[in-house]
N, C-alpha and C positions, 0 to 999 in steps of 0.2 A: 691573469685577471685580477683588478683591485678588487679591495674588500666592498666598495661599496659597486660594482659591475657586479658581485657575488650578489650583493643584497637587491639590487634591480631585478638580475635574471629570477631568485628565489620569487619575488614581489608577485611579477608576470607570470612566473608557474604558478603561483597559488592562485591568480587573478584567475588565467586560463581556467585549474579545474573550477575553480568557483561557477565559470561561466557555463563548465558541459556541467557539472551538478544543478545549476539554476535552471536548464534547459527543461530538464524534466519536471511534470507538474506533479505534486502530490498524489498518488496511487498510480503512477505509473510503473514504481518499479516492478521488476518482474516474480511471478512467481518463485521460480527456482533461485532470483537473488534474496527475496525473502526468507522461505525456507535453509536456505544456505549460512545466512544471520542469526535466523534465527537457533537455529541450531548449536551455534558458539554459546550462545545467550542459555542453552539450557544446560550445559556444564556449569554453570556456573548455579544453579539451583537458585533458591528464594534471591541471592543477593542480588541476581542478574536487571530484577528491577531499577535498582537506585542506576542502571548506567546510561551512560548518552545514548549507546546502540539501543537498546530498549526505549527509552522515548525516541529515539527515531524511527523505528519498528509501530509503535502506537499510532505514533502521528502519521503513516502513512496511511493507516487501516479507518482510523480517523475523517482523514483526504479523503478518502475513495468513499466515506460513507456519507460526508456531506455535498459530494460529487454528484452519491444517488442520490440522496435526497432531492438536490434539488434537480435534476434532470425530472425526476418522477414527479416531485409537486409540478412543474413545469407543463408535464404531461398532463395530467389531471385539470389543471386551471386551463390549457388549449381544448381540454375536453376531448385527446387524444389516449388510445388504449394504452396502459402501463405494463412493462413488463411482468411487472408483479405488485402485488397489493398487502404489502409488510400494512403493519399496524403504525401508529403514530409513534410509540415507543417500543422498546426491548431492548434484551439483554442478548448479547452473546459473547462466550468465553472465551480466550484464549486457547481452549482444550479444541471446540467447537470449531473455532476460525483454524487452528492448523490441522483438525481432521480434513475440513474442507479442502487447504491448496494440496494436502497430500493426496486426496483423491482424482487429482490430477495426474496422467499418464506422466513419467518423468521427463519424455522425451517432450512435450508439448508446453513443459511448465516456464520455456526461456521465451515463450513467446506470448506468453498469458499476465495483462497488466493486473495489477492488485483490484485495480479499479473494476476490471474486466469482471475475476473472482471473485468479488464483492457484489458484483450483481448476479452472478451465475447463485451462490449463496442465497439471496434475496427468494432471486424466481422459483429455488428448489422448497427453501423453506416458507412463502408466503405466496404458491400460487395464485393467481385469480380466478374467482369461481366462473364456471361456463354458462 
């Protein structure tokens, strides 16, 4: 193979993953791939902030919550009942968000999207009143 057959076939492989990584929408990835990341990320103690895996870790958690958001504003403006009734604002930690995917059964966590855990979180902490 020439060097530039080398540099096409490389080109198209990274096209390829590009394209199964684009596939997925933000919070979709999976519980147990999360936790799995996340996990590397906490060896590494305070510094694990400044790295790419960590803002991409964010930004999914990010995704999934502007996801709900607007599903639920959506809900509320059709005049349709919400799954849950969070406040306009808040805070939740890091500590918070991975007590939550841990309390996930681990056998169930490959099949649970962020997006998913992000609303199960919602419903437990901001029920609506009966």
């Amino acid at each position: 193979m020439t060097y530039r057959g080398m540099r096409i076939g490389s080109a198209l492989t990274a096209l390829g993953a590009g394209v199964l990584l684009c596939g997925m929408a933000p919070g979709d990835m999976s519980v147990a791939a999360f936790l799995q990341r996340a996990a590397l990320l906490e060896r590494l103690g305070p510094l694990a902030i400044a790295t790419p895996d960590a803002q991409y870790l964010k930004g999914e958690v990010v995704a999934a919550g502007k996801r709900y958001k607007a599903r639920i504003d959506a809900d509320r403006k059709a005049g349709r009942k919400t799954t849950s009734c969070p406040p306009e604002s808040g805070t939740l930690t890091p500590e918070q968000w991975l007590a939550h995917l841990r309390s996930y059964p681990a056998q169930s966590r490959k099949s649970i999207s962020i997006y998913s855990a992000f609303d199960g979180l919602m419903r437990k902490r901001y029920p609506c009143p009966v």
